[in-house]
C-alpha positions as CSV (number, residue, x, y, z in Angstrom):
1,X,151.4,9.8,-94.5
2,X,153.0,8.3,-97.8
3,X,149.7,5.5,-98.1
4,X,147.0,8.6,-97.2
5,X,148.6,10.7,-100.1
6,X,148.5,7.7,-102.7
7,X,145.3,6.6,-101.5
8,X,143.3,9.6,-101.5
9,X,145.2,12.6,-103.1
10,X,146.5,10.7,-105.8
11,X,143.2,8.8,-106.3
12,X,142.9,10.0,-110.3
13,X,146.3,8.6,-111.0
14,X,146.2,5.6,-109.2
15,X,142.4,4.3,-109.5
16,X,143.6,4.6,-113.5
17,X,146.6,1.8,-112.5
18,X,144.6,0.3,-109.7
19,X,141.4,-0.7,-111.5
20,X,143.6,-2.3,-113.8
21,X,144.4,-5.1,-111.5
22,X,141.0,-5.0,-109.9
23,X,140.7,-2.6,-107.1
24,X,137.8,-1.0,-106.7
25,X,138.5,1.9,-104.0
26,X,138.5,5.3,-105.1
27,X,138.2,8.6,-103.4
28,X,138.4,12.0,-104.3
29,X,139.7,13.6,-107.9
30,X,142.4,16.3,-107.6
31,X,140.6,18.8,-109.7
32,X,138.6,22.5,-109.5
33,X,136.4,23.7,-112.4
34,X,137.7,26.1,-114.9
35,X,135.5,28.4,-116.0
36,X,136.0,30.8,-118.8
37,X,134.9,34.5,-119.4
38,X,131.3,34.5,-121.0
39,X,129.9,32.6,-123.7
40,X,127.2,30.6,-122.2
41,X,123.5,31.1,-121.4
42,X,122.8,33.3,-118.9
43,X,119.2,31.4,-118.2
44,X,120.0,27.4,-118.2
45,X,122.7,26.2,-115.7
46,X,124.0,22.3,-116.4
47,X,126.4,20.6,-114.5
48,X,128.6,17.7,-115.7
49,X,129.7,14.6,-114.1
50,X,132.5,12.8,-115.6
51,X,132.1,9.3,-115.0
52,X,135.1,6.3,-114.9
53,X,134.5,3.2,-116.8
54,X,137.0,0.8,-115.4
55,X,135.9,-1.7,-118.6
56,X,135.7,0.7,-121.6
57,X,134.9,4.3,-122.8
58,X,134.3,6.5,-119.8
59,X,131.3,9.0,-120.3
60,X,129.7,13.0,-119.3
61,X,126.7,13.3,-117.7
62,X,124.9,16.3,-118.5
63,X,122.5,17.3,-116.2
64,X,119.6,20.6,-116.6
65,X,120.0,22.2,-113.0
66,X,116.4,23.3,-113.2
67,X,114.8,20.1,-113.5
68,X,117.3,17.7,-111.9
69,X,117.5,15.7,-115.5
70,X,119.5,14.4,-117.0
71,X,120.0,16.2,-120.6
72,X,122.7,14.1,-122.8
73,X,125.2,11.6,-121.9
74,X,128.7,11.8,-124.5
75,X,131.0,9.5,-124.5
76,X,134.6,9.9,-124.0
77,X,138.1,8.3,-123.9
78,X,139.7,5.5,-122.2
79,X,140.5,6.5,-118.3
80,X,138.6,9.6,-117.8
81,X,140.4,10.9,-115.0
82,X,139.7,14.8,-115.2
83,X,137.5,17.3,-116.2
84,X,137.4,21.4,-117.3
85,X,135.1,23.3,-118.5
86,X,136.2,26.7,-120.5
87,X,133.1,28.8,-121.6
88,X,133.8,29.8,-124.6
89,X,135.6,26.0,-125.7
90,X,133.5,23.8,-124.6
91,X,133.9,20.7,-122.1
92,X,137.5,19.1,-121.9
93,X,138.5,15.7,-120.1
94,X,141.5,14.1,-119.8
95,X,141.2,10.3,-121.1
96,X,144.5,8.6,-119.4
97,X,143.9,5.4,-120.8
98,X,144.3,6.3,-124.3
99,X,146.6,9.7,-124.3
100,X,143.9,11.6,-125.5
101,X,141.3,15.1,-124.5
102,X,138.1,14.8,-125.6
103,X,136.2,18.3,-126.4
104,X,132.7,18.6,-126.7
105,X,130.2,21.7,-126.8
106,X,129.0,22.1,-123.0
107,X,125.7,23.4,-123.7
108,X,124.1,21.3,-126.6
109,X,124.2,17.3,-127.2
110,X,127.6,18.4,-130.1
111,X,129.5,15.8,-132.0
112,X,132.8,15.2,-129.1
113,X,136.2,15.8,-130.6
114,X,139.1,13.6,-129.9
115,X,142.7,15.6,-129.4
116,X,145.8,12.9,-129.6
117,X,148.8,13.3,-127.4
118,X,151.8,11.9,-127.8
119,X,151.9,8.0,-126.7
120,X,152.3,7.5,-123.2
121,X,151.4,10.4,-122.0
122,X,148.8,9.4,-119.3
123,X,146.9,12.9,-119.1
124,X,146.0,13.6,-115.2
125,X,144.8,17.2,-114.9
126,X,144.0,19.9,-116.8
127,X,144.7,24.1,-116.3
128,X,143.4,27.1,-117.9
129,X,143.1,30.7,-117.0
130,X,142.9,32.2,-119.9
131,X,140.8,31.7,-122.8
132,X,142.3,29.8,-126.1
133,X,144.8,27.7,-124.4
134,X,144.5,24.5,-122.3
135,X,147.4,22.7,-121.3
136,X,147.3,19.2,-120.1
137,X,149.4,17.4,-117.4
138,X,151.0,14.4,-118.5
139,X,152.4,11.7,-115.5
140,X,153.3,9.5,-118.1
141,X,156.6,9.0,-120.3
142,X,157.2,9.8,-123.8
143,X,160.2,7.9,-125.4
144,X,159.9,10.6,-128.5
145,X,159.7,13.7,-125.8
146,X,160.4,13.3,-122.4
147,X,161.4,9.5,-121.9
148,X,162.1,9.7,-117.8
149,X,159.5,12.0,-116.6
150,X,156.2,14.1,-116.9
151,X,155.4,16.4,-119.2
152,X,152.8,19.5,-119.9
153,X,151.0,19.9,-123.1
154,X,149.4,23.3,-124.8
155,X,146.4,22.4,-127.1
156,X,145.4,25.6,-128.6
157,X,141.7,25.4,-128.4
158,X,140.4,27.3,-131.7
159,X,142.3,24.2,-134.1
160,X,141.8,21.5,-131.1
161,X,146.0,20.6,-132.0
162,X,148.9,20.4,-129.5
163,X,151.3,23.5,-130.3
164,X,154.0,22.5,-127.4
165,X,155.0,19.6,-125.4
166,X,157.7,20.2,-122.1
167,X,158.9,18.1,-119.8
168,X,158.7,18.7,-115.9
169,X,159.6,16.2,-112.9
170,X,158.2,12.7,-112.3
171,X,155.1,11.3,-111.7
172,X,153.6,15.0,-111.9
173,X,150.2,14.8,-110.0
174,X,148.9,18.6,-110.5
175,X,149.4,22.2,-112.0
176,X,147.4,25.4,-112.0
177,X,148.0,28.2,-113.8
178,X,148.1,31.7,-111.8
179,X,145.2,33.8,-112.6
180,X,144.9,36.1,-115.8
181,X,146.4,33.7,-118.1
182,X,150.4,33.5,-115.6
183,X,153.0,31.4,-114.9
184,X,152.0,27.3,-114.8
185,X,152.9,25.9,-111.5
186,X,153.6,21.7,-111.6
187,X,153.7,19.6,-108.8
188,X,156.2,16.8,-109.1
189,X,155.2,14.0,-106.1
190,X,158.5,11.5,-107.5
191,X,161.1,14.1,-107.3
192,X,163.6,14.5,-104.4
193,X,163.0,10.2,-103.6
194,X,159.9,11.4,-103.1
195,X,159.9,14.4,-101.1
196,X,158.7,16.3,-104.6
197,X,159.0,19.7,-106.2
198,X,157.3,22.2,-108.3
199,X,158.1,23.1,-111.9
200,X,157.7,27.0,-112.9
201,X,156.7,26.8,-116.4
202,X,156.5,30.1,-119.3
203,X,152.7,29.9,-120.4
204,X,153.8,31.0,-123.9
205,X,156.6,29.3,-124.7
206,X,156.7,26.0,-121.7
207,X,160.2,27.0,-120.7
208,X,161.1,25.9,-117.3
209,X,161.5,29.2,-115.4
210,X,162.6,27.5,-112.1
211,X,162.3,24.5,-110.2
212,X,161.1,24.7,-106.6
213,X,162.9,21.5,-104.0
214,X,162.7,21.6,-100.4
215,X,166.1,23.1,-100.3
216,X,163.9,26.4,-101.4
217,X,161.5,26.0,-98.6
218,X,159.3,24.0,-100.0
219,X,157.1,21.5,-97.8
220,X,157.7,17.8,-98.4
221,X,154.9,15.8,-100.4
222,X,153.2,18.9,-102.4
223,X,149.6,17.5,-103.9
224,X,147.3,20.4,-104.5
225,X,148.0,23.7,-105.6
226,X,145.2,27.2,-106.2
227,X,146.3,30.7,-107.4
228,X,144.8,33.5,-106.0
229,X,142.6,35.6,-107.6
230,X,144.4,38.2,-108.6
231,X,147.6,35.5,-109.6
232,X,150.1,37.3,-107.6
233,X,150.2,34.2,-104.7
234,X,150.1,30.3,-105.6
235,X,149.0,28.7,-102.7
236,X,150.2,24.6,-102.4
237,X,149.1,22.2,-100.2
238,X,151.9,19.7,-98.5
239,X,151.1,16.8,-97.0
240,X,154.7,16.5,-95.0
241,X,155.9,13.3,-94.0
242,X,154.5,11.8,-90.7
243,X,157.3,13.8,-88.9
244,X,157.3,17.0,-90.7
245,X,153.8,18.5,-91.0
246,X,151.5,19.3,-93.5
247,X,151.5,23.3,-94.5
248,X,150.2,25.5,-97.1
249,X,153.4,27.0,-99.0
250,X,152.6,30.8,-100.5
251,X,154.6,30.7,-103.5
252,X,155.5,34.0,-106.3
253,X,155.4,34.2,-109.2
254,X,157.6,36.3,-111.8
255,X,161.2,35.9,-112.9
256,X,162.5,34.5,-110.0
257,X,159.9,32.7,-108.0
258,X,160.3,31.7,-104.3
259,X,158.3,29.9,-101.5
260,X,157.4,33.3,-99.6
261,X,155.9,32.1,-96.5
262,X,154.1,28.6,-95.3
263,X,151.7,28.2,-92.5
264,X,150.6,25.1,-90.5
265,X,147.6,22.5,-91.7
266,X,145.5,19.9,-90.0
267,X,146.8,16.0,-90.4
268,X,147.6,14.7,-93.9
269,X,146.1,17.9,-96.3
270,X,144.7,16.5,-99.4
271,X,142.6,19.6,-101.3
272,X,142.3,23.0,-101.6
273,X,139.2,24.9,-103.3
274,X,139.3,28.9,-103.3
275,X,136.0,30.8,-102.8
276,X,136.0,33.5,-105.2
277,X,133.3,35.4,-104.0
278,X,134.1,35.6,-100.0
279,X,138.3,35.3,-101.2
280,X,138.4,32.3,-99.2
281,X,140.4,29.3,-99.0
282,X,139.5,26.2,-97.8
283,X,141.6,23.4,-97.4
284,X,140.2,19.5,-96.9
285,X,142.6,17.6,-93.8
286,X,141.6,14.3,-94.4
287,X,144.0,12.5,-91.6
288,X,142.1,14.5,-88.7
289,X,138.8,15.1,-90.1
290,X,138.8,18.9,-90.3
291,X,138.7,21.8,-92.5
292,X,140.9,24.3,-93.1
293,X,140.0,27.9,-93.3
294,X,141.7,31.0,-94.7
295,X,141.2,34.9,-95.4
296,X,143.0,34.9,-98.8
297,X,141.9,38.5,-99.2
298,X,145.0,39.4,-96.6
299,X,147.7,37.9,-97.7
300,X,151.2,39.6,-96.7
301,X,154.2,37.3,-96.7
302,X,156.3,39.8,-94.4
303,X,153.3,39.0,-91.9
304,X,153.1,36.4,-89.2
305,X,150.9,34.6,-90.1
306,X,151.1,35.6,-93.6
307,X,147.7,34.4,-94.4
308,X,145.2,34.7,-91.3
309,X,142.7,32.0,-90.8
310,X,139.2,32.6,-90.2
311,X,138.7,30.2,-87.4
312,X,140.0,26.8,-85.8
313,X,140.0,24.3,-88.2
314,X,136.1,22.7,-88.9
315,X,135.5,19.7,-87.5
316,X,133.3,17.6,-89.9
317,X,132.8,13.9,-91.4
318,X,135.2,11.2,-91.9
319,X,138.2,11.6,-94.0
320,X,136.9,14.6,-96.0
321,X,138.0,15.2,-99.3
322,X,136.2,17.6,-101.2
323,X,134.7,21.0,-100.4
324,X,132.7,23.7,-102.4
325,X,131.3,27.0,-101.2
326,X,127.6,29.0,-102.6
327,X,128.0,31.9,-104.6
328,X,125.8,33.5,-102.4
329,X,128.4,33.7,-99.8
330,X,126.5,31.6,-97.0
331,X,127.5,27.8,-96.4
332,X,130.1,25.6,-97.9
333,X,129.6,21.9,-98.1
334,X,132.5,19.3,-97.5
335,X,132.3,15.6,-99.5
336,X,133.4,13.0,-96.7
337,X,134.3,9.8,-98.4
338,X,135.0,8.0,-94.7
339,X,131.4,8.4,-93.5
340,X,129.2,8.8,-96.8
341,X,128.0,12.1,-96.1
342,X,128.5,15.8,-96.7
343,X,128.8,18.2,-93.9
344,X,126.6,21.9,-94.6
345,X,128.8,24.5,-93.0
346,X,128.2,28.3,-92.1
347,X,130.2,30.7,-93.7
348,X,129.8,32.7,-90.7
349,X,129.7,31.2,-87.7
350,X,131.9,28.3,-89.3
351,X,129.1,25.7,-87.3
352,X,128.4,22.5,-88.6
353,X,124.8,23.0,-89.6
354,X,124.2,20.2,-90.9
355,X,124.7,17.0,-92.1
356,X,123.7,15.4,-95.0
357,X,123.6,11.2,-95.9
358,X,125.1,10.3,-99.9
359,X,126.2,7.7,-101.8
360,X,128.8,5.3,-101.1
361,X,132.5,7.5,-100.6
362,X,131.5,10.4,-102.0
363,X,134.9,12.3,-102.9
364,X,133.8,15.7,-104.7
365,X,131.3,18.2,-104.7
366,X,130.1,21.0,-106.6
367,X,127.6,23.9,-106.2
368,X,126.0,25.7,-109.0
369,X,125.9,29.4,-109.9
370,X,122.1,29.8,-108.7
371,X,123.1,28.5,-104.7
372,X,119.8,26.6,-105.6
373,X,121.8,22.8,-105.9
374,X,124.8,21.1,-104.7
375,X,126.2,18.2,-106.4
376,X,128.5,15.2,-104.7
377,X,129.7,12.6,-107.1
378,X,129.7,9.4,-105.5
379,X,132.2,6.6,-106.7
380,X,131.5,3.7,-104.9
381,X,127.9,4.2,-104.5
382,X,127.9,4.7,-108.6
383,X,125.7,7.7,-108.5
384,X,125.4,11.6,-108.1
385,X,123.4,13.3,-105.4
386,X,121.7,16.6,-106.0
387,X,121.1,18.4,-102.4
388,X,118.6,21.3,-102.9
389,X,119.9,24.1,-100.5
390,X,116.4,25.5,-99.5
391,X,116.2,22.6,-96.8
392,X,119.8,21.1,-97.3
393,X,118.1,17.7,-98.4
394,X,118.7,15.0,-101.2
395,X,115.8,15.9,-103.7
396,X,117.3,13.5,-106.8
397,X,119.9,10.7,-106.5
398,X,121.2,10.0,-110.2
399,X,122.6,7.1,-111.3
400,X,125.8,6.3,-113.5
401,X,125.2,4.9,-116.8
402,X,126.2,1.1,-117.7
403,X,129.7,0.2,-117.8
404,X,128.3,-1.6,-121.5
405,X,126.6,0.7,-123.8
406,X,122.9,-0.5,-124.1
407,X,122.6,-2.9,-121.0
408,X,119.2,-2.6,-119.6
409,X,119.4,-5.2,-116.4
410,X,121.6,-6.3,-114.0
411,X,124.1,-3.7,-115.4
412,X,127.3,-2.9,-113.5
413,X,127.7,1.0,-113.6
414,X,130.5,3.2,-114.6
415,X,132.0,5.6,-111.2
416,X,131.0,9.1,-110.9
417,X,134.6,10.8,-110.0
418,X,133.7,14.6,-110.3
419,X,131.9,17.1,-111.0
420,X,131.6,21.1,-112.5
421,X,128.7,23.4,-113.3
422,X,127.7,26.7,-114.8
């Protein structure tokens, strides 16, 4: 259980140390999209694939939805390793190589601004629920700050500047921030010798409201957390340990928060993606090859089980690791980065119907606001597929641009790692 969660959860963090000595393996990002309220054209839908250059300057790939083209391509940092979008802001991505975000406009070929953070920081993940604040996961150490573990950063988005800087456990791997702009939940894989823990952070000010252990009920091995949509409930996946399960801990928020309630997942949990529109929760088990699925619209603690599931969990591809759902409420698609392929799964009947051949380990997927297009980023295979939902086919394979600027043949190609849209 301890190699599936640094090989495939942790895949951001690691690829970024890994690649360094020459591996070439990587799987899925640990990331959802962030979307904003408003602020972008109602008409023109784009979708952005962050792409890992394990020789130089990573890049964004814009791509027009409508034409399956691609629009601009911006550079960015050292290390790309994550990616939000916030409406009204712009395009955000965590460069871990250097200790930088870059920011860019998301809807026109802008100039990319470069945010410094302090050195060391190694930026993993990025959280924002509401608008003018982004705060930025560092799993790096900080001599000046926080000189034996993590730390979270708030850049204030209208000056582009870091306003705060907090320290949290070790080797942080992810956060969200409870809907409506709450509470900032960190997940801390090296705490506990490694069982981990979650930080409970103040949005304003960064103060550490309360630190979650296993003594607390916490499951061992946290790697994924969601808020619900109304932010009363953070839901966290843990992976366990090989003799303790994996579970999906219901957390609170507030002054004192607690681990409410937990129920049982498939083998070694990697991923969670909530369904907005339907109130659903998905969760990807990569160990046994299933999915996960729960009605997060009925969600009572005091309850057994607190949160119901909709069915037994989906059987689907190999060693699945990413999953998005259609706004238009019918079928969700799962990235499996064991068997190069996405699975297309009723949101009714919860029946495979489907299944679809990509690139090489595709580890993340994305579906855009139309339910026209889905998109599966495709590391190994160094490309992005585009599956048109009218037939559930590949219409467009894209590929990545050249690790070197410029090169026109026998290029070797940067990694498409993942993927949002609007």
């Amino acid at each position: 259980m301890k190699v599936l969660r640094k090989t495939i959860f942790l895949s951001l963090a690691a690829f970024l140390l890994l690649s360094e000595l020459g591996c070439g393996d990587q799987y899925r990002p640990v990331a959802n999209p962030i979307v904003g309220p408003g602020g972008q054209p109602q008409s023109v839908h784009f979708a952005y694939v962050l792409n890992y250059n394990p020789n130089g300057n990573g890049s964004t790939t814009t791509i027009d939805v409508s034409g399956d083209s691609v629009s601009w391509l911006q550079p960015m940092g050292v290390g790309p390793v994550y990616e939000a979008l916030l409406s009204l802001n712009g395009l955000f991505v965590a460069n871990s190589g250097n200790d930088t975000v870059s920011d860019f406009p998301a809807y026109s070929n802008g100039a990319v601004t470069t945010v410094g953070l302090l050195s060391g920081s190694h930026p993993v993940f990025l959280t924002s629920t509401k608008n003018g604040n982004l705060y930025v996961l560092n799993s790096g150490f900080t001599p000046d700050m926080c000189p034996s573990s993590g730390s979270v950063s708030n850049i204030v988005t209208a000056t582009g500047a870091v306003s705060n800087t907090a320290c949290v456990g070790l080797n942080p791997v992810n956060m969200v921030q409870a809907a409506s702009g709450g509470q900032i939940f960190v997940l801390n894989a090296g705490d506990n010798m490694g069982q981990g823990s979650v930080s409970v952070l103040n949005p304003v000010t960064l103060e550490l409201v309360k630190t979650l252990n296993p003594g607390d009920g916490l499951g061992l091995n946290p790697v994924y957390a969601t808020s619900s949509v109304d932010g009363s409930y953070i839901f966290v996946v843990t992976q366990g340990d090989g003799v303790h399960p994996g579970a999906l801990d219901i957390l609170t928020q507030g002054s004192a928060p607690v681990v409410a309630a937990s129920v049982p997942l498939g083998v070694g949990p990697t991923y969670s993606y909530l369904d907005t529109h339907l109130n659903r929760l998905y969760v990807t088990n990569a160990g046994d090859n299933t999915v996960s699925v729960f009605d997060a619209s009925n969600v009572n603690v005091a309850n057994s089980p607190p949160i119901p599931s909709l069915s037994a969990p989906v059987a689907v591809g190999t060693t699945p690791t990413g999953v998005a759902a259609l706004k238009d409420g019918t079928r969700f698609y799962v990235a499996n980065s064991g068997s190069n392929d996405v699975s297309v799964v009723s949101a009714t009947s919860f029946a495979v119907l489907k299944t679809v051949a990509v690139g090489v380990g595709p580890n993340f997927v994305a579906t855009e606001p139309g339910s026209t297009k889905v998109y599966v980023t495709n590391p190994r295979g160094f490309s992005t597929s585009i599956i048109q939902t009218a037939n559930d086919t590949v219409s467009t394979t894209i590929a990545a641009p050249p690790q070197v600027p410029g090169c026109t043949a026998a290029c070797a190609l940067q990694q498409p790692t993942m993927v949002v849209t609007q």
